[in-house]
VOMARVEX-351373 format. One record per residue: y, x, z of N, C-alpha, C in turn; residue in three letters. Coordinates in steps of 0.2 Angstrom, whole numbers, plus 5000, padded with zeros to 4 digits. Last residue first. Example, Ala and Ser with C-alpha at 12.3 -4.5 7.8 and 13.67 -1.06 7.14 Angstrom:
2
498950645035499550685036500050645039SER 497250665039497850625039498450665039ALA 
//
This chain:
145
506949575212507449515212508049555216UNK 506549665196506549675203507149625206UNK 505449575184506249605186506149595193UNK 504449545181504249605182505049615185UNK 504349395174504049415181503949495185UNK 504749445161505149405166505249405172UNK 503749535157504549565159504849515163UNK 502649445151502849465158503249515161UNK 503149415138502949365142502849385150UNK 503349545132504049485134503749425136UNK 502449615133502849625135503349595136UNK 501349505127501249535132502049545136UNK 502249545112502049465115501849495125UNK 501649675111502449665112502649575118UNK 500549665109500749705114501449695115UNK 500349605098500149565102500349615109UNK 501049695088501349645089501049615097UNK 500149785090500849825091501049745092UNK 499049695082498749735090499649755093UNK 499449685071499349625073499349655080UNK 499549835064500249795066500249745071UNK 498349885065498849885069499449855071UNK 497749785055497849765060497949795065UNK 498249865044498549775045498149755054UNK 497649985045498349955047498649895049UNK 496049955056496549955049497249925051UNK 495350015068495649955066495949985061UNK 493650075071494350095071494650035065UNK 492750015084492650005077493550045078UNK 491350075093492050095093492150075086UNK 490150035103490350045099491150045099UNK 488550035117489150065114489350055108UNK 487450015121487749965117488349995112UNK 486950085130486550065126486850035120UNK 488250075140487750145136487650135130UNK 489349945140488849965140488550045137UNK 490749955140490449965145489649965147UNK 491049965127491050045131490650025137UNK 491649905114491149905117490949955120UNK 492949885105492749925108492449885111UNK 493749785096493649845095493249915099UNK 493949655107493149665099493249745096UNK 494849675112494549705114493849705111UNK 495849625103496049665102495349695107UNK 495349485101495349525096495349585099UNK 495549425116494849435114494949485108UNK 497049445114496849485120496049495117UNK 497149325104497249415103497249455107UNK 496649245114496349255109496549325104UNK 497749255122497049245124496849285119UNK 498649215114498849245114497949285118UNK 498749065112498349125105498549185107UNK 498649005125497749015121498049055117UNK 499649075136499549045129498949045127UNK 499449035152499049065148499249015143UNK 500248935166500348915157500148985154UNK 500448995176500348925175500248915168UNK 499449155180500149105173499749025174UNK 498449175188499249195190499849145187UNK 497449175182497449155189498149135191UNK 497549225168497649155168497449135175UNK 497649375171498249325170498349255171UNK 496149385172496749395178497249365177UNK 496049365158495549335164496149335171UNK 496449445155496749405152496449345155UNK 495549565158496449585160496649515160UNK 494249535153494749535160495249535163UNK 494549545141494349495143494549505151UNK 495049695141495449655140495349595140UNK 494349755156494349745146494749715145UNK 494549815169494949835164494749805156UNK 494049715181493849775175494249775173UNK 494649625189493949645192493849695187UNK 496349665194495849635189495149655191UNK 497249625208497049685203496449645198UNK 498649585218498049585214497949615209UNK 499949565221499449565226498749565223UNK 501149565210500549505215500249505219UNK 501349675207501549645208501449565212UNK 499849675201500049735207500649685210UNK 499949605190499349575195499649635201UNK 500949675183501149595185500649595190UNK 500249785179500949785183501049735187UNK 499349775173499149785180499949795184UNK 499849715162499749665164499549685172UNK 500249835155500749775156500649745161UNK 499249905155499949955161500449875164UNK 498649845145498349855151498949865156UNK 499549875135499449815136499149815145UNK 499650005134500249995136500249915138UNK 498250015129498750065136499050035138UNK 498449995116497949955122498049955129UNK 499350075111499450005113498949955118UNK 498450185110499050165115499450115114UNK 497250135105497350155111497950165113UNK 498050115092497650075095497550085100UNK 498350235089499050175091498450115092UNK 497250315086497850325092498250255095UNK 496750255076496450245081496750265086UNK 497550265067497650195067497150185073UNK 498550405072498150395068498050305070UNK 499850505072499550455074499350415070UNK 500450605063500150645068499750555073UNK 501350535055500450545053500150545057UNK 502150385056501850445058501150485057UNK 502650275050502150305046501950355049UNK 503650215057504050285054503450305050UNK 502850105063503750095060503950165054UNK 502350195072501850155065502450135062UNK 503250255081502350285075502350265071UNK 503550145087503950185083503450235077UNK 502650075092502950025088503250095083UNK 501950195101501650155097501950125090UNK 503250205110502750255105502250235102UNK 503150075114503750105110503650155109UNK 502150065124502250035118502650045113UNK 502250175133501850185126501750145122UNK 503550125140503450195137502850215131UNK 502950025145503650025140503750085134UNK 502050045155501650035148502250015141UNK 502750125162502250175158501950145152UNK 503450025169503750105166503350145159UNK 502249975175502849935170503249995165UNK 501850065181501550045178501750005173UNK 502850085192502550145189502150125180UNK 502849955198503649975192503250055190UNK 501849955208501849935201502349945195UNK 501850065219501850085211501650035208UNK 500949955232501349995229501250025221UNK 500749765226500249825229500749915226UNK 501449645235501349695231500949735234UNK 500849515245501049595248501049615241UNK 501049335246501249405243501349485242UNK 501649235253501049275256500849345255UNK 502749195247503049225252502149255254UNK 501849135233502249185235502449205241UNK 500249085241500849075241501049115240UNK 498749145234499349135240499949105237UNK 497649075222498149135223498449115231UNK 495749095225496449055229496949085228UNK 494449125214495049135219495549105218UNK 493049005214493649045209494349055218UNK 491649065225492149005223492749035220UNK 490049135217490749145221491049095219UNK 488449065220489049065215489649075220UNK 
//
């Protein structure tokens, strides 16, 4: 059994270059997201805003763990929220728990298993919001001191 990772002391610290790249990118698509669906956009579908808010969530949080000195062992959103709770003294559980929702829409990293359920409005809105909650729980930690 691996033993759970030891974070460093801040001053041990080394960011990992271009995190503010990825802070950048996931403001940039959440606010394409928020705005879409705000406006009814047609040209974006309830499977597009799903994916770029998924985007925008991931870009969030590999921001902060770059910023740290650390990267997530996979990209699912079980892991993303996995990495967080290494970092956050305090992981909100319902926010967890809308990290686990938002990744029950996809099943990809198996082959054999494969699924892709496309989300309904009502729970776009719930996904645009959970990316937001994301964003104003780690902008804090994201300000260049």
């Amino acid at each position: 059994m691996i033993p759970p990772l030891q974070i460093q002391p801040r001053e041990n610290i080394i960011p990992i270059d271009d995190w503010q790249d990825y802070l950048h990118d996931g403001e940039k698509f959440l606010k394409t997201a928020a705005s879409a669906f705000e406006k009814g956009k047609k040209a974006f579908s309830e499977e597009s805003l799903y994916n770029i808010t998924a985007m925008a969530i991931e870009k969030f949080i590999m921001a902060f763990l770059m910023r740290n000195g650390d990267l997530a062992e996979n990209h699912t959103m079980i892991d993303l929220a996995a990495a967080l709770k290494r970092h956050l003294k305090v992981m909100p559980a319902e926010l967890e728990q809308k990290l686990e929702f938002l990744g029950s829409f996809q099943e990809i990293c198996d082959m054999d298993q494969y699924q892709c359920t496309i989300p309904t409005k009502e729970e776009i809105r719930k996904i645009i919001d959970t990316g937001q909650e994301v964003q104003a729980l780690l902008t804090p930690f994201l300000i260049d001191e």
